[in-house]
N, C-alpha and C positions, 0 to 999 in steps of 0.2 A: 453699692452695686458691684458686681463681679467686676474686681482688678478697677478700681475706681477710686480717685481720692478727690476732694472737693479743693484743695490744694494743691495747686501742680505748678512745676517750672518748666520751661519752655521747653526743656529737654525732654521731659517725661511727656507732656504735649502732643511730642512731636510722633515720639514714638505710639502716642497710644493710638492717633491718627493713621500711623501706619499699619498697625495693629489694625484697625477696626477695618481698613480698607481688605481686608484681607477676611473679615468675616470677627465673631466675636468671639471671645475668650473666654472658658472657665475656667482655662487648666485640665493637666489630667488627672484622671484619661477619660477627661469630657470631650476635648476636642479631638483625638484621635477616634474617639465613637463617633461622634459626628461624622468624620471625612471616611468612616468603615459604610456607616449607615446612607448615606449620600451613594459612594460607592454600589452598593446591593441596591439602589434605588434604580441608576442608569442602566443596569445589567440586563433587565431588573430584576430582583430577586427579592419581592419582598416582607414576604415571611422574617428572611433574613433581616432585611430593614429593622421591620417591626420590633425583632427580639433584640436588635442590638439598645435600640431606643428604649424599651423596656426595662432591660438590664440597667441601663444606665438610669431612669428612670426612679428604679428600686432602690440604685446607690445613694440618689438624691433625697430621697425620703427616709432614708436613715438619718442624716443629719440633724442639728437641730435646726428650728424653727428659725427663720429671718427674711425679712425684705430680700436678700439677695440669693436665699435658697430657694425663696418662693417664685423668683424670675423665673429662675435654671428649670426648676420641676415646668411651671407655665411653658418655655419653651419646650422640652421635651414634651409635654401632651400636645403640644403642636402640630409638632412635626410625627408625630405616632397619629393625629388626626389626619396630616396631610397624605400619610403613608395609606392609612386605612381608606380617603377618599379615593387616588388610585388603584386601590384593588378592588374596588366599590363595595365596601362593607360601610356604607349609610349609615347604620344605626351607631355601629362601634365609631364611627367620625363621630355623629353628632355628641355622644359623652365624651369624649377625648378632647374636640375642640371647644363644647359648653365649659366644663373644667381648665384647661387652660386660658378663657377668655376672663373666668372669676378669677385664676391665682393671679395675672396679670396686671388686669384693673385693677387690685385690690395693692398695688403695687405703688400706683399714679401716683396717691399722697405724700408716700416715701420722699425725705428728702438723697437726692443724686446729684451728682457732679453732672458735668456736661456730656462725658462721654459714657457715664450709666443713663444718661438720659434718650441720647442715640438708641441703647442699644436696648432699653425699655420700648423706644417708641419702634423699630425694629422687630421685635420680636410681637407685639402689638399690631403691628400692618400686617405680619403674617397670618396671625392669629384671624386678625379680622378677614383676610382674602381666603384664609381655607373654609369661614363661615360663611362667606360669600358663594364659593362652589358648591357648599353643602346645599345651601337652601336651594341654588340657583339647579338641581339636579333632582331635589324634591318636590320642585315646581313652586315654591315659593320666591314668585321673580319679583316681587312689590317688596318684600322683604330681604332679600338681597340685593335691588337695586339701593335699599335704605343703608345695608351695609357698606358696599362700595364708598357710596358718597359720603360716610363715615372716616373712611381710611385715608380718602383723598383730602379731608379735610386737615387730617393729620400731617402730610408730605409737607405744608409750610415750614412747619421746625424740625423737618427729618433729611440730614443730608445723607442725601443719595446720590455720590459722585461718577457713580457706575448706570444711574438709572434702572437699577433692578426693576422695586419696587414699584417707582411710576409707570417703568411697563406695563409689571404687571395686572397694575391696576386699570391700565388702557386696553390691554385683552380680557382683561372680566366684562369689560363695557362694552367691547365685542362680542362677546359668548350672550351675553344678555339681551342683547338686539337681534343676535341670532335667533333666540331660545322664544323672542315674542315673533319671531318672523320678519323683521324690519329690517328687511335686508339691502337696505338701501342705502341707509344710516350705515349699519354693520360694514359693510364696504369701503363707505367714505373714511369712516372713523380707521380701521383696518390700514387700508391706504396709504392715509395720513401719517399712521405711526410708522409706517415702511418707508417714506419717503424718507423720514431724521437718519434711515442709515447711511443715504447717499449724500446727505446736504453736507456743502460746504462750507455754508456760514453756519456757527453758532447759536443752536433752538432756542428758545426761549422754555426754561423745563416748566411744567405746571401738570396740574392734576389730571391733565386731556394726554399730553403728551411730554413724553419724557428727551434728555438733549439730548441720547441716544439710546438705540431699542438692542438690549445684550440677545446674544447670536438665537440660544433657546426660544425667546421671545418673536424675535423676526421668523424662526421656522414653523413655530405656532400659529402666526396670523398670515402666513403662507397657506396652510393648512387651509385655514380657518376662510379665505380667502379663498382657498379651492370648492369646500362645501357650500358657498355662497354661490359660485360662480355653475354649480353644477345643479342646486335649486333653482335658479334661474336660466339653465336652457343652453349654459355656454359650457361645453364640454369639454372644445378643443381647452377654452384659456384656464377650466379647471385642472386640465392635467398637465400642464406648461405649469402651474402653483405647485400641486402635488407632487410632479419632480423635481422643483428646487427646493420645496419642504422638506422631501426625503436626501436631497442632502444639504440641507443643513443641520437633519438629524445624524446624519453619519459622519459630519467630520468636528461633533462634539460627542460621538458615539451613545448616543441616547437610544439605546434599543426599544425602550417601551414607547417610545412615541412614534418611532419606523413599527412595529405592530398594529397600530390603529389606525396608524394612515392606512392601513390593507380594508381595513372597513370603511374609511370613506372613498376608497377608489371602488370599494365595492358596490357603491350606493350612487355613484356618478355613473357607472355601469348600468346600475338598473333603469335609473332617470333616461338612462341614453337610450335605452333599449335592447340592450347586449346584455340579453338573461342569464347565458349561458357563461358568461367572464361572472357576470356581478357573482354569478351561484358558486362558483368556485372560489370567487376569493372570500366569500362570506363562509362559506367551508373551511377555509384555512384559515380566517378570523377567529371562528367560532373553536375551532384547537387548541389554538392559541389560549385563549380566554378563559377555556375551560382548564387547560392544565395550570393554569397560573390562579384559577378560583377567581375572575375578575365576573363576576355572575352581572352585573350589571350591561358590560361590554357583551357577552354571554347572549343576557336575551336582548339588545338591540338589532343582533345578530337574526337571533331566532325567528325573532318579528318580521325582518326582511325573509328569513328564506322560508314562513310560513306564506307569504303574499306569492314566493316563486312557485312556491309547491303548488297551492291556489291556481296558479296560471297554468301549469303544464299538467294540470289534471288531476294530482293527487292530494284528493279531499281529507283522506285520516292523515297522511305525513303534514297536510296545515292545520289540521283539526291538533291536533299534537305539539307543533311546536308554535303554536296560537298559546295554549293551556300554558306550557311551560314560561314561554315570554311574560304571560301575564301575572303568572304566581313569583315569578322571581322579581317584577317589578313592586307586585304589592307586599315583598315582605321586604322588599329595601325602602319601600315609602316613596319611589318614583313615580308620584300620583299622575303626572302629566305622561310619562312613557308608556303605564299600565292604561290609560285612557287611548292611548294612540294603538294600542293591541285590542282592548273594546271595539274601537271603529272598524277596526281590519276583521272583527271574528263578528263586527254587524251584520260586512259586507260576505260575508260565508254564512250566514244563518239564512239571509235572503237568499243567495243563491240552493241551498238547501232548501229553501221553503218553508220555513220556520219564521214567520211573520213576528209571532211574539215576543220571540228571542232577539229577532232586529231591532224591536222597539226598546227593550228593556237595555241592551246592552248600546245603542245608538244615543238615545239619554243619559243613560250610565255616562257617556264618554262625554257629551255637550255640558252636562252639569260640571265636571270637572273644571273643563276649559271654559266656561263662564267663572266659576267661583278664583279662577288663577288669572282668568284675564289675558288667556291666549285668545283673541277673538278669530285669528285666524283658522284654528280649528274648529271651531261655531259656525265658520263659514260654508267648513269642511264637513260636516254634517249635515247644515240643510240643503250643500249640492246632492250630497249621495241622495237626500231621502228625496228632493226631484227629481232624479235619474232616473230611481226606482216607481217613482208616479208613475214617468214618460212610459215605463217600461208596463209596468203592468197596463195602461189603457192603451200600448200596442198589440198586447196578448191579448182582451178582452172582446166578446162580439158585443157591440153596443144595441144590437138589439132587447140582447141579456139582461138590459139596465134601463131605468127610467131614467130620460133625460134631464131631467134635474140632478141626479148623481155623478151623473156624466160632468156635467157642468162643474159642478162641485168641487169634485175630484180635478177638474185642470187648473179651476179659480186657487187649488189650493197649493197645485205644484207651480204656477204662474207665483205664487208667494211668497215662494223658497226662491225660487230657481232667477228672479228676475234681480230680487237686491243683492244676492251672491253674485251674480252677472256684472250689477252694475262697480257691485266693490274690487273685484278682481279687474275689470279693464280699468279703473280710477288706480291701480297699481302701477301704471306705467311712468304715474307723476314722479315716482321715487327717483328715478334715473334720470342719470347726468347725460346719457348719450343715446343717440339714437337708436345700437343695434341691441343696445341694452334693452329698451322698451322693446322692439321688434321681434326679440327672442320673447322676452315674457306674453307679449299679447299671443303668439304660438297656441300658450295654456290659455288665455284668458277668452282669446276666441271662442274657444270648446263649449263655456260656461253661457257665453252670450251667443250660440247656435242654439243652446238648448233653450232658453229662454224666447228666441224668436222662434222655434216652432212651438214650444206651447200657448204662446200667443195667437198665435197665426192658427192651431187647432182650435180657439176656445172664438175666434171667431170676429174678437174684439177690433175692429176696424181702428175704431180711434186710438186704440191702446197701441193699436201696431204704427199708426201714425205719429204717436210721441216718442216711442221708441228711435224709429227712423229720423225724426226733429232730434232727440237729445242726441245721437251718435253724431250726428252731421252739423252738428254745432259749434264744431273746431273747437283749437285747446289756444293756448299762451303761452307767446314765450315769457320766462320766467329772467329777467335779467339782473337780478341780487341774490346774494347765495342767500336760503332759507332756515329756517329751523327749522327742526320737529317739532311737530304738536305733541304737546298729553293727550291721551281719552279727551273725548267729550263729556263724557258720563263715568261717575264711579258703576267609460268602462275598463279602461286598464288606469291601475295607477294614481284611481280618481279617491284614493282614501290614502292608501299609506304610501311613503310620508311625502306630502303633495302639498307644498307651502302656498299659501291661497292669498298674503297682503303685508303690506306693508304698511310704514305710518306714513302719511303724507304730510309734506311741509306747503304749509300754503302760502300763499305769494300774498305781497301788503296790495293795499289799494290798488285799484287799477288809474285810477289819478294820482296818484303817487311819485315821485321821480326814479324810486328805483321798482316799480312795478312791471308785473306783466307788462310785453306789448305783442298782440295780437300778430299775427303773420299768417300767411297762408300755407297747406299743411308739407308741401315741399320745402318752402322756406325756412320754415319751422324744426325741419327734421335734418335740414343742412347747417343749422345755426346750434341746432342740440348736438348735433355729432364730433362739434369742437368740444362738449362741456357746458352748456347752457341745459337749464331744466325748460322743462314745460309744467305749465297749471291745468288745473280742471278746465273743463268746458264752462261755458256762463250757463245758467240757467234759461230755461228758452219757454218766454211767457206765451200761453195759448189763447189767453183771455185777459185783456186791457184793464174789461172793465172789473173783474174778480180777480185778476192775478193772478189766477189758476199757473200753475209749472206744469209743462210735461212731465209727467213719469212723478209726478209731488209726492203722492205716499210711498212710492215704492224707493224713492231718494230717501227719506224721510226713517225709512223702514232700516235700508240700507245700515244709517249712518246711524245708526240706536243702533243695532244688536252689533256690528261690525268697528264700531267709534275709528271711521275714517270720513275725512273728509271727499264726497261723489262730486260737488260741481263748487262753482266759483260764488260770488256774493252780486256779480255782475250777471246784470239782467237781459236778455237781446228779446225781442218778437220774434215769433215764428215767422217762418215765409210763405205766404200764400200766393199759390199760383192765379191769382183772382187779381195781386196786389197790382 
């Protein structure tokens, strides 16, 4: 392996450790390409990047053939992948890092000394974390979750004295929780790694969390910590993150990372309701983006200020930068972002009037986000398509209609509208504090109004009776930290981008010693506000002798298309005022 001898005396040892602490060695003028191409990467600049890695590149493959040429080359397509992922050229990553993931593996057999072995397994983590981004941006999140946990498996025999590495393997884990919407997880997880900058005692490093988070990393899940905190309703504490993100990006002078934070202040902006900041700084984003060719950043841009344009009236400038968003997602392969510009150009076919086109492209985008397993946006589809029930049998004279169509028609938006209801308010269980839940139910309200006047329109006395029994059936406190579950199963604002759930960790037995224990809902919301969770409501049996549940298929319904857990395994009776 490069500057490796399988023989060594303490002296050389000592120094190759020193050596490596400082990054790895070919000699040159590999390593001065390297700290060139590093350099145009912060600026950014990287076109530049790109051609110096190339160059270097081309030098490498002159050479002859060896285990230790074949590193050098694998690292350079690496880092020419990681380059091209930042400027979002997708296709040009995915061959640059497929390619160096074969010269490297191909590598493993090779016998090394200890410190080509580092700096195999090194270049190997990298390899595998830019494959990790790539997929995890393609919308293959089951496939990048398999990565990750690949790489992490690898940190046992990789020292990383600095914690680079397991950083960065604990912010893919974040981005990835983000990117299913679990942003409850995403937080804790987040958090947690933030917490090892201030701790005073010595972490224990492992695969979740590293013994300390390098400065990049901590400004990253700052970030990353703001876009959470801004999906969820909290705006002031998103931008108290976003300003300590932006400096921690300035006083390691990372210019490309202080540019996209301009697009998630722009997007906290919009969430907040200040159309007129978000539109401008997505205007100065999208400049950005555009003169540097980052077309990916480009049209997430675009997708936002076609939804602005939408709003203040103008139909052809969103009709326009809808088209554009879409066509630059589909030729980078960002099957999950081009779905989320579907949903948004659904929601503009309908308002045009173009019935057919909302169906076509409204499917177009659910088939996606079922086949990828974002259920959140599944959820997000069959809110919009009972909005637009609610809406057109406002418009409609029901004389116009046989009553049986009528009926139909509510029984069918009653069918959307109520298990999307129930998954989004069952989203409160993810948080640790009270104001946390109290801001998301804000959104979640919205979902379960609609749900109780389509009920309440179709007439269904008993239906609206379970309803009122399952809301009023109080929750749990949750008194042991939880895990995630896996799946169960292999008008403004209300489509893009409108995070609709999270995963929920359910609580063990409720006879249990560290289970649930029940409180009443003030109690309850003073005891979560230190940091205690709350559980599902219990299921609220309407019938002894059948067992009947309130609300049964539409829980039922819920937790199949949505795979979240709605109510507890604990069973109460209804309350009858007879009793």
């Amino acid at each position: 392996m490069p500057e490796d001898e399988t023989e060594e005396t303490d002296e050389t040892e000592q120094a190759e450790q020193a050596g490596q602490s400082a990054g790895p060695s070919y000699g040159e003028p590999f390593d001065s390409g390297f700290q060139r191409a590093e350099h145009h990467q912060l600026t950014p600049d990287l076109p530049a990047a790109q051609a110096v890695y190339e160059e270097l590149l081309t030098l490498a493959e002159s050479f002859d053939d060896s285990p230790d040429v074949r590193l050098l080359r694998g690292h350079l397509l690496s880092d020419i992948g990681t380059v091209q992922l930042t400027a979002t050229d997708l296709p040009g990553a995915a061959l640059s890092v497929e390619r160096a993931l074969g010269l490297v593996r191909a590598v493993a057999a090779e016998p090394m000394g200890p410190r080509g072995r580092q700096l195999w397994l090194e270049v190997l983590l990298k390899t595998l974390l830019a494959r990790t981004e790539l997929l995890r941006r393609t919308g293959n999140l089951d496939e990048a979750q398999a990565t990750v946990d690949e790489a992490a498996t690898l940190l046992a025999e990789f020292d990383d004295p600095e914690g680079l590495r397991t950083a960065e393997i604990g912010r893919t884990r974040v981005h990835l929780l983000v990117d299913r919407s679990e942003w409850g997880a995403a937080e804790e997880l987040a958090s947690a790694l933030l917490s090892l900058t201030s701790a005073t005692t010595p972490a224990i490093t492992s695969a979740i969390t590293p013994a300390v988070v390098p400065p990049l990393i901590v400004a990253q899940l700052l970030d990353c910590l703001g876009v959470i905190c801004a999906s969820t309703r909290r705006f002031d504490l998103a931008e108290d993150y976003f300003a300590r993100a932006d400096d921690g990006y300035r006083a390691i002078g990372h210019l490309a990372e202080r540019q996209q934070l301009i697009s998630h202040r722009a997007y906290a902006a919009m969430r907040a309701g200040d159309l007129d900041r978000a539109e401008q700084l997505y205007a100065e984003a999208s400049a950005i983006f555009e003169r540097q060719s980052r077309f990916e950043d480009l049209a997430v841009c675009e997708q936002a200020r076609a939804a602005l344009a939408e709003h203040r009236g103008d139909a052809a400038g969103a009709t326009g930068l809808m088209a554009s968003s879409l066509a630059r997602f589909e030729r980078l392969g960002s099957a999950i972002a081009a779905a989320d510009t579907m949903l948004l150009a659904a929601q503009h076919a309908y308002d045009r009037g173009d019935i057919a086109e909302l169906q076509r492209l409204a499917q177009a985008a659910r088939d996606v986000y079922q086949e990828r397993g974002v259920y959140e946006r599944c959820a997000q589809v069959d809110l919009m398509l009972a909005r637009i029930l609610e809406d057109n049998l406002n418009r409609i004279d029901p004389s116009d209609y046989e009553p049986a169509s009528i009926t139909t028609a509510i029984s069918t938006a009653v069918s959307l509208a109520l298990p999307v209801a129930l998954a989004l308010e069952a989203a409160r269980y993810d948080f640790a504090t009270a104001h946390a839940r109290s801001q998301w139910l804000e959104l979640a309200d919205d979902a379960m109004r609609l749900a109780f006047r389509l009920v309440n329109r179709g007439g269904d006395q008993g239906l609206l009776f379970e309803l009122v029994e399952h809301r009023c059936a109080g929750a749990s406190l949750v008194l042991g930290r939880t895990g995630r579950t896996p799946p169960a199963a292999p008008g403004e604002g209300t489509v893009f981008p409108d995070p609709a759930m999270k995963t929920y960790a359910p609580a063990t037995s409720a006879t249990s010693a560290d289970g649930p224990m029940t409180l009443g809902g003030v109690a309850a919301e003073a005891a979560a506000s230190v940091g205690l969770r709350v559980a599902p409501p219990p299921r609220v049996v309407m019938s002894p002798e059948t067992g009947r549940v309130a609300l049964e298929q539409y829980i039922e319904a819920a937790e199949f298309r949505y795979h979240r857990r709605i109510v507890s395994e604990e069973e109460v009776l209804f309350w009858s005022p007879t009793t």
